[in-house]
N, C-alpha and C positions, 0 to 999 in steps of 0.2 A: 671390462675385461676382454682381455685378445683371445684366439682360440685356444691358449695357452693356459688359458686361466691367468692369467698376469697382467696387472695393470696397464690402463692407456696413460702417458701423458697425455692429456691435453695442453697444447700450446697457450702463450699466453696472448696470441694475435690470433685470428683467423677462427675458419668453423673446421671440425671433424664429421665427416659427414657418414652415415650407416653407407655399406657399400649397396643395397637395394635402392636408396633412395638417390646414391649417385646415378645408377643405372637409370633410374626414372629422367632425374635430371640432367641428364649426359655430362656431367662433368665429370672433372678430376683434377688432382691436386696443383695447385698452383692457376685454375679457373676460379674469375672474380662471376658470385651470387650479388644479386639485387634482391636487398631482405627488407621486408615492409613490417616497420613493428606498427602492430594495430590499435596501441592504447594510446592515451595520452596524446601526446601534438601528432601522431599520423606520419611517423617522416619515413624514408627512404635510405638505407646506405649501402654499398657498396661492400663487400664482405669477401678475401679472399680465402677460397679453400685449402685449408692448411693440410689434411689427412684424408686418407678412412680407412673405416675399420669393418668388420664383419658384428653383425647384430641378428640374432633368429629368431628376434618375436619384435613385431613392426618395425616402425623405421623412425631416424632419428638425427638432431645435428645439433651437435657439442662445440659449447665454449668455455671456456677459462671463468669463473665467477667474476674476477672483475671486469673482464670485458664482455661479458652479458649485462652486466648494472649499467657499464658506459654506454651498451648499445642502447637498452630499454631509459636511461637518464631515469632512472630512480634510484642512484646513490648505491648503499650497501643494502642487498638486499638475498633474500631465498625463496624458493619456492617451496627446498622438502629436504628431507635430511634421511637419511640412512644411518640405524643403530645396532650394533653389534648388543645384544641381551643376554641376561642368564635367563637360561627358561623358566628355572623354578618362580621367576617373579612376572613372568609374562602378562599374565593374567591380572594381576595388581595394577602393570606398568599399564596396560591398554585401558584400564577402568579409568584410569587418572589422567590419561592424553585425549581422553573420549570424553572429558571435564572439561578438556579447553575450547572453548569458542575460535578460536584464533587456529584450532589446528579444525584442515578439510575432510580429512579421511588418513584412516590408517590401514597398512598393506603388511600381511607377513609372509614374507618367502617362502617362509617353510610350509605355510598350510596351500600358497600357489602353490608350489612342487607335489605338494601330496594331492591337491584338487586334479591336478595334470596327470600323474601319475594312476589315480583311480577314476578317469573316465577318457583321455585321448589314448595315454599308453597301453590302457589295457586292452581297449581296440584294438590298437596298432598289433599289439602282442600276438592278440587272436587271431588276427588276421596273417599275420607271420608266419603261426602254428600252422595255421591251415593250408596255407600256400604252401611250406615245408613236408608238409606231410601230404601233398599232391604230389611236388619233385621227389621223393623218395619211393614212391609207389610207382613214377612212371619212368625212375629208374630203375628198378628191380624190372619193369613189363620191356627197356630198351636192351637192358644186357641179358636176360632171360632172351627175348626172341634173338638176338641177333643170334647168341652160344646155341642156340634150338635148331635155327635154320643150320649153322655153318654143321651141324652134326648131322642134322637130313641130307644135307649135299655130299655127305663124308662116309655115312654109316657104312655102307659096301668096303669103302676103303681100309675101314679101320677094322671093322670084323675080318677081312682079307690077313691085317698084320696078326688081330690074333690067332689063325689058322696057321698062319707061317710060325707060331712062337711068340709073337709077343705079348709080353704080361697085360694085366689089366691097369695096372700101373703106367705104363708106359706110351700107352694110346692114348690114357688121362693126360697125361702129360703133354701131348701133341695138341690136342682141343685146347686142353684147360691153360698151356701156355700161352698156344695163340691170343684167347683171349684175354689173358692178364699182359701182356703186351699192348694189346691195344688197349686197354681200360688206364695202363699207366701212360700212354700216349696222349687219352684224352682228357685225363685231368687237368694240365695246364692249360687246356684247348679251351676247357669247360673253366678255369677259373676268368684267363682273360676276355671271354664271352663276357662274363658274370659281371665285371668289375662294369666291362660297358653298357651293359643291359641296367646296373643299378646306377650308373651316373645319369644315362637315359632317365631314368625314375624317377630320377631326384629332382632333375632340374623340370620335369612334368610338375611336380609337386610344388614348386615355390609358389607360392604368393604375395601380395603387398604384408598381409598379417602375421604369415610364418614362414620361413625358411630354413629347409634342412640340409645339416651338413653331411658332405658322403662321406664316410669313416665302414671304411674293408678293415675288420683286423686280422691278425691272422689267427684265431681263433673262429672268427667264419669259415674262413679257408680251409682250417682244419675238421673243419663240422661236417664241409662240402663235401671233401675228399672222403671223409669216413661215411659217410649217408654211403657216394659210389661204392667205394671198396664192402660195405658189407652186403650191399646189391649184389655185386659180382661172387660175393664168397656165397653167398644162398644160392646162386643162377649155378656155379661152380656144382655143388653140394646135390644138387638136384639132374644135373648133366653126370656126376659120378656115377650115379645112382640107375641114370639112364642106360650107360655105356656096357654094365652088368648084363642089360637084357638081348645085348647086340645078338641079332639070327647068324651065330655063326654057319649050322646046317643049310640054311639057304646060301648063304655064299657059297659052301661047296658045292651045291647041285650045280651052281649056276657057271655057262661055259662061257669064257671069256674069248 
């Protein structure tokens, strides 16, 4: 399956190669392999690379059935088969294919997926959570300080506008604009960071046995952006709150 979920052809000539193990082998499509089949008479042949494809759990090089028989000269042959089941008979079917001699081992997808799912994913998960809930703590402590400072550099000024008349409303306004201005500035700044810091990641992470795809959706995106904005709405809420206490009396003593 492509990363589509939709079938490969495989051609009826040539190999498809996993695209890790092209990287390994530095080829690519329309490069002839020197393939040693190791059983039987020992030969050598010459193999052109017909494709490749993307594969995330080890690596791998595909042929057409009949020209894997041709290459190996043992006729018509298999090595393993892939079966669609009803589950309710599962249990029956593997007691009965566990009877044959002739079969090596049986695999079910569904319990890999669930094996995966309850001990790398759930890592992964955890690990996610906790990382997530770092970036949202030390966004609340980035736009908290920054709305904090810009209001110690200000307060003279803005208690000054309420002496003149202006409401408490309106001084809110001037702070809490600024900094919704720049918080809507720095979201895109902060997404296209993101996207490169996680391709960064990703491609740290490959190895010969797993490889992960980078998939941003935008339901990340939208996760980001809500983490920041409810940062800024508490930093907001709390600078309100501040702006009430302004010394107005000492502005007026004070001679300019």
């Amino acid at each position: 399956l492509n990363q589509d979920l939709q079938p490969i052809r495989i051609p009826p000539e040539g190999l498809v190669l996993t695209k890790n193990l092209a990287e390994n082998l530095g080829v690519g499509p329309g490069d002839v392999l020197r393939v040693e089949v190791k059983e039987g008479r020992r030969y050598e042949r010459n193999i052109i690379v017909a494709g490749i494809t993307e594969q995330y759990l080890g690596q791998g090089a595909y042929m057409s059935l009949a020209a894997a028989n041709e290459l190996a000269g043992e006729g018509h042959a298999v090595s393993g088969a892939l079966l669609m089941i009803d589950h309710g008979f599962e249990d029956e079917l593997t007691s009965k294919l566990q009877e044959k001699p002739q079969i090596a081992s049986i695999v079910s997808q569904d319990r890999t997926i669930e094996a995966f799912k309850s001990s790398s994913a759930e890592i992964i998960l955890t690990f996610t959570f906790i990382l997530s809930l770092f970036a949202g703590t030390m966004a609340l402590g980035v736009v908290y300080n920054s709305i904090r400072i810009s209001l110690s550099e200000r307060d003279r000024e803005l208690a000054s506008l309420r002496v003149l008349g202006f409401t408490h409303g309106e001084i809110s306004y001037i702070l809490l604009g600024e900094m919704a201005i720049l918080v809507l500035l720095a979201i895109p700044l902060g997404f296209g960071m993101g996207i490169i810091l996680g391709k960064l990641s990703i491609e740290a992470l490959q190895t010969d046995l797993y490889r992960f795809p980078f998939i941003m959706s935008s339901g990340t995106l939208a996760l980001a952006a809500t983490v920041i904005l409810t940062a800024a709405l508490i930093s907001a809420f709390l600078m309100y709150r501040k702006l009430k206490k302004l010394d107005l009396i000492g502005v007026l003593k004070t001679r300019e």
